[in-house]
N, C-alpha and C positions, 0 to 999 in steps of 0.2 A: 308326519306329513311328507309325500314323495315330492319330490323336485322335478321338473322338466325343463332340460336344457335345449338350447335354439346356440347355435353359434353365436349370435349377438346378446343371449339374454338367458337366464335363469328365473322360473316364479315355482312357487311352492303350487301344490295341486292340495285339494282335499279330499278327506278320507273316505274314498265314495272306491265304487266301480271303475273303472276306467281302461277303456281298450284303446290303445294305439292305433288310428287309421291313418297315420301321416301321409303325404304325398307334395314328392318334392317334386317340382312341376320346372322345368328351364327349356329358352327357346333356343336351338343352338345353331346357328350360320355355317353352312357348308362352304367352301370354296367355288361352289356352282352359282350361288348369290342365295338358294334356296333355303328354306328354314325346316329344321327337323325340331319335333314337340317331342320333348326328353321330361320323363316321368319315371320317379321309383317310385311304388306305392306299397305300403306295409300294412299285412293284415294279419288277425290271429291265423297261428296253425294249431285248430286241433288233433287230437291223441285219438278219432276215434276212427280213423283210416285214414290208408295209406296217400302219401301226398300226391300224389300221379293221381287219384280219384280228383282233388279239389283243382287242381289243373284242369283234366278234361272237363268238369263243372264248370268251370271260367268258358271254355273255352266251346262248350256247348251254349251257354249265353249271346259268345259273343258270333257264332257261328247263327245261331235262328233274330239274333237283333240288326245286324249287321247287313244290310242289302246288298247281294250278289258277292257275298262273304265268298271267297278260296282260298285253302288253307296251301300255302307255297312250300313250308317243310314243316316236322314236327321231329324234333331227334333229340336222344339225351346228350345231355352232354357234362364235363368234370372242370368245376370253377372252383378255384380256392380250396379245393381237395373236399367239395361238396358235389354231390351229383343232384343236375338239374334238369329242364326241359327248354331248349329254346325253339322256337315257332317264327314262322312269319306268315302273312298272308295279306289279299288285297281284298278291297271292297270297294262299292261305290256311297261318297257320301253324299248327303243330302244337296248339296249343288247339283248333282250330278259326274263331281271328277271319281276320279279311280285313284284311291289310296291304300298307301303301301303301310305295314306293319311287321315293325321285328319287337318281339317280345324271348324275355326269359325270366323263368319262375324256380326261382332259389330258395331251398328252406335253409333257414339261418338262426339257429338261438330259439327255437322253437316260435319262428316270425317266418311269416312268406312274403318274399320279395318279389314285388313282380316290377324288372326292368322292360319299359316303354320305348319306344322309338318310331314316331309317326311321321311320314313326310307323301308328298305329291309323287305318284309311281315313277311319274320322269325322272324323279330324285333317289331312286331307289339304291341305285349300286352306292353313292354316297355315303348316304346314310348307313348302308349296310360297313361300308369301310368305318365310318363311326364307331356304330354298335359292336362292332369287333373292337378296337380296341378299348372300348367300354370293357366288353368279358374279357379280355385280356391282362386289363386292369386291375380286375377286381379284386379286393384282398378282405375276405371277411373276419371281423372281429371275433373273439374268442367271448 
């Protein structure tokens, strides 16, 4: 019977199926007073093409769901001695503001990490000093 560990807690799982969609969701306070919505969310990667396909997949998604979706950069980039895709782009949400988006899609352990970072456009350069030393940061596990 596998185990699934939570920083506060361990429970056994049963002997079934089971795919990992974790997503750790944190609200993070800039120095501006504004809030950036800070998300890693973990998904399988499959083996039956290349990861740069299931990236622009996401990313085709979030380009035709997303209203007045612009995509601001799209570049590879080398985290943790992983080669990735980091993006940003703005769009309007449903109130009507213009929200900003840095995203980066990390394959890790045969798991695709998609690092989140959401805030109000006015809040942008902020956030982006955030998100930088998020990838900066980042040291993936073996």
């Amino acid at each position: 019977m596998p185990a699934y560990y939570l920083n506060e807690a361990a429970f056994d799982l049963p002997d079934v199926d089971i795919v990992d969609t974790t997503v750790h969701s944190l609200s993070v306070g800039l120095d501006s007073g504004d809030a950036v919505g800070f998300a890693v969310a973990r998904r399988p990667l499959g083996e039956d093409k290349p990861f740069r396909d299931f990236v622009d997949e996401h990313l085709t998604r979030e380009r035709t769901g997303l209203r007045g979706y612009s995509s601001v950069h799209l570049r590879d980039v080398e985290l943790s001695n992983a080669s990735a895709i980091d993006c940003a782009a703005i769009w309007r949400g449903s109130d009507g503001s213009m929200i900003y988006q840095r995203q980066c899609h990390v394959p890790a352990n045969g798991v695709w990490l998609i690092i989140n970072a959401t805030v109000a456009v006015a809040a942008r350069e902020g956030c982006d000093t955030f998100f930088d030393h998020v990838l900066a940061s980042l040291r993936l596990r073996e």
